[in-house]
N, C-alpha and C positions, 0 to 999 in steps of 0.2 A: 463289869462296866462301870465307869466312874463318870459323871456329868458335873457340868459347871450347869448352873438354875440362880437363871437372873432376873430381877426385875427394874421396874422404874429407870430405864437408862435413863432417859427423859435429858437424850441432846447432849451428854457431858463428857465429852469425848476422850479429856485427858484420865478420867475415872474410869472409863470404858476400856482404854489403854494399860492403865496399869492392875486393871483386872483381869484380861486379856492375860498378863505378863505373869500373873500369878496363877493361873490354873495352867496358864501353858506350863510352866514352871515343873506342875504336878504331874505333868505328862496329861495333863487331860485335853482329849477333843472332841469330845461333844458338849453341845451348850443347846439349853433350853430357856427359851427367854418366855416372859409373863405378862409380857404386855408395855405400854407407854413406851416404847422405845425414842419415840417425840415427845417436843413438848418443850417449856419452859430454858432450857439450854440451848447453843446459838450453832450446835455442828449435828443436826436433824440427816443429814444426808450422808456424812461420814460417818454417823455409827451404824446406819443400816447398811452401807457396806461394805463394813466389819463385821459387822452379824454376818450378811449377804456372804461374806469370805469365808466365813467361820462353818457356813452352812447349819447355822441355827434353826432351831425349829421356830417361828415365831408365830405368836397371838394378838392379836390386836385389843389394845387397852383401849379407854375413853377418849384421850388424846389422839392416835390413830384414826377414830372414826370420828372426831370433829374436825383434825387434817383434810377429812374427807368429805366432811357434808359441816359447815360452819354451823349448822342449825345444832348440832352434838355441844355445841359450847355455849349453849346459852345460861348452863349453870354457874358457866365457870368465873372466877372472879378475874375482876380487870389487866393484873400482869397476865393471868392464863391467856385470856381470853387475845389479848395482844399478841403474845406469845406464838401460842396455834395459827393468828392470820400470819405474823410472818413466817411460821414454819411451811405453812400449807403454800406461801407464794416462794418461798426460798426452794421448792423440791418439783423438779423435772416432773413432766405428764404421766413419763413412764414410772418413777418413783410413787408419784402417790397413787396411781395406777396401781401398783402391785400394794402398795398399803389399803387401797379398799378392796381388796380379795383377800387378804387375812380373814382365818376363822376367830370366832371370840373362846374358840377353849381348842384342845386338842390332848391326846394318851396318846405319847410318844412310844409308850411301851405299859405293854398291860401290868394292872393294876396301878396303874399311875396315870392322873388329870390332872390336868392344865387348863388355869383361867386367871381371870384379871382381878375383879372385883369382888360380883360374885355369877355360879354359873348362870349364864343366860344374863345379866345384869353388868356391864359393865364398870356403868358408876356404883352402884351398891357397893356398900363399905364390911366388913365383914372383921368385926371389933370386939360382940360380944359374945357370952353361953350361951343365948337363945337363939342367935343367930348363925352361931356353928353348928348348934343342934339341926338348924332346918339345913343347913346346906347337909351337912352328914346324911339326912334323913333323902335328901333330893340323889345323894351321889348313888347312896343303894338302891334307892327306886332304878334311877339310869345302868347300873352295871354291881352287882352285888361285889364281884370281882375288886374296885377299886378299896385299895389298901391306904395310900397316901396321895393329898392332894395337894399342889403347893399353886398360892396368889400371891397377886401384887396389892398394890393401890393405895394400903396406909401409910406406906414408906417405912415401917416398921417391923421388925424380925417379931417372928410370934410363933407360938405352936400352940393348936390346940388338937386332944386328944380323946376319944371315946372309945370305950368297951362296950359291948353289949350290955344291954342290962345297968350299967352304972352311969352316972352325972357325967357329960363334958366336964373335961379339963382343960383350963387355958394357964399359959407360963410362957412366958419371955426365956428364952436360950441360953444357956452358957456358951461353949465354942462346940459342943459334936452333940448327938442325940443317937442313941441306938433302939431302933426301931421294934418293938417289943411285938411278939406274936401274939394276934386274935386283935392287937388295937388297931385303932384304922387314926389317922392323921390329916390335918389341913396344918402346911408350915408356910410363912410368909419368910422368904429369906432377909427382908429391907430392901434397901434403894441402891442401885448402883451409882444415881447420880444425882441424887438430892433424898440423905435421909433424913429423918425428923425423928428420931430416939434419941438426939440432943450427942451424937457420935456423928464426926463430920468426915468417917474414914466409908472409903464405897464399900460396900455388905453385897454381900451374895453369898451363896451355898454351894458344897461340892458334897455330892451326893455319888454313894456309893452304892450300886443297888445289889449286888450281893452281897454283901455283909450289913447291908441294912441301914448306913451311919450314914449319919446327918451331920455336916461339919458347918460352922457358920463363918464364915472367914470376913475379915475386915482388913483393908487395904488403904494406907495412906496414899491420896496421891496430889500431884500438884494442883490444891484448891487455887490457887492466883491465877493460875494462867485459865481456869474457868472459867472464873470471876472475869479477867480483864476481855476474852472472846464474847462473854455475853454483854457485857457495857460496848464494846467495841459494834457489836452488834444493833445495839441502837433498843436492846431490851429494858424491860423497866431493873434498873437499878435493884430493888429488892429482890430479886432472884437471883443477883449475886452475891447480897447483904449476907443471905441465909446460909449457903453453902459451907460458911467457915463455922457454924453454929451446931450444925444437923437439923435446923428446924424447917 
């Protein structure tokens, strides 16, 4: 069984399109998404149903449940925050209806968890050793069983790794990882539609679960016509600045 494992859509539909076209490509159809599927990009409704089409498994990231309850966005800074009100009034009753019944985590298949930030915490950022260590340490408590767990949130491809007995390991990706026995794993695949690793191509993972491999795939797609849907949109201007950047 081979999965596409996406995060941060966050609205960017032509990204969402030509990532779509890439694991189609690989013959894959299953997709696990990590959350923000909204947000900050101007087509919030067309990528949920494409996921919706896709029959994606989805999670609900921070964005999602400020869609949902505006009081979730009081951290967020001023484009976000603009952002989310037009997303939450751009999206039908029954739309962000079924966006507040999203769970915030989900194991599509045993030994493998699904979350946003971190688990039970949506906004929490999950960046450092010490803070991979607690999540590791929370996922055995929850299910000794889980092997590998993959987030969203930093916009960033990451792996961090632990063994029993030995230090967390954290490292940035080349293009595949093979999944080593007795280790147990947290892998951020990046953003689909706004990274910040300073790479302006949509990232996400394709994930092989019997052979274990971890592929990280990067997909150029049409950043202009992004850009021109979210100014067209009436969004703040630096949400499309960034996009050609990866920041």
């Amino acid at each position: 069984m081979r999965v596409a494992v996406l995060a941060d859509v966050h609205a960017n539909l032509p990204a969402l399109e030509a990532v779509r076209e890439d694991f189609e490509k690989e013959g894959i159809k299953s997709v696990w998404t990590l959350g923000d599927a909204v947000g900050y990009g101007a087509d919030p409704f067309a990528c949920l149903q494409m996921l919706a089409d896709l029959e994606a498994v989805l999670i609900a990231g921070n964005h999602e449940l400020a869609a949902c309850d505006l009081a979730e966005a009081n951290g967020f800074n001023t484009s976000a925050a603009q952002a989310i009100r037009w997303t939450r009034e751009s999206l039908t009753p029954n739309t962000r209806g079924d966006l507040c019944e999203l769970p915030t985590n989900s194991s599509p298949h045993p030994g493998v968890f699904l979350f946003h930030g971190l688990p039970g915490n949506t906004t929490g950022y999950l960046r450092t050793l010490e803070t991979a260590q607690m999540v590791f340490d929370h996922l055995s408590d929850r299910d000794p069983r889980i092997r590998v767990a993959f987030f969203g949130h930093t916009h960033r491809p990451m792996i961090f790794t632990h063994l029993a007995g030995r230090p967390v390991r954290m490292f940035e990706p080349g293009e595949d990882l093979i999944l080593a026995p007795g280790r147990r794993y947290l892998i951020n695949p990046g953003s689909v539609g706004q990274p910040r690793n300073g790479d302006p191509n949509a990232q996400y993972i394709i994930f092989d679960i019997e052979e274990g491999l971890i592929s990280f795939r990067r997909v150029p797609y049409d950043i202009n016509a992004a850009q021109e849907r979210i100014l067209k949109a009436g969004l703040c201007p630096s949400l499309a600045a960034r996009l050609n950047q990866g920041i």
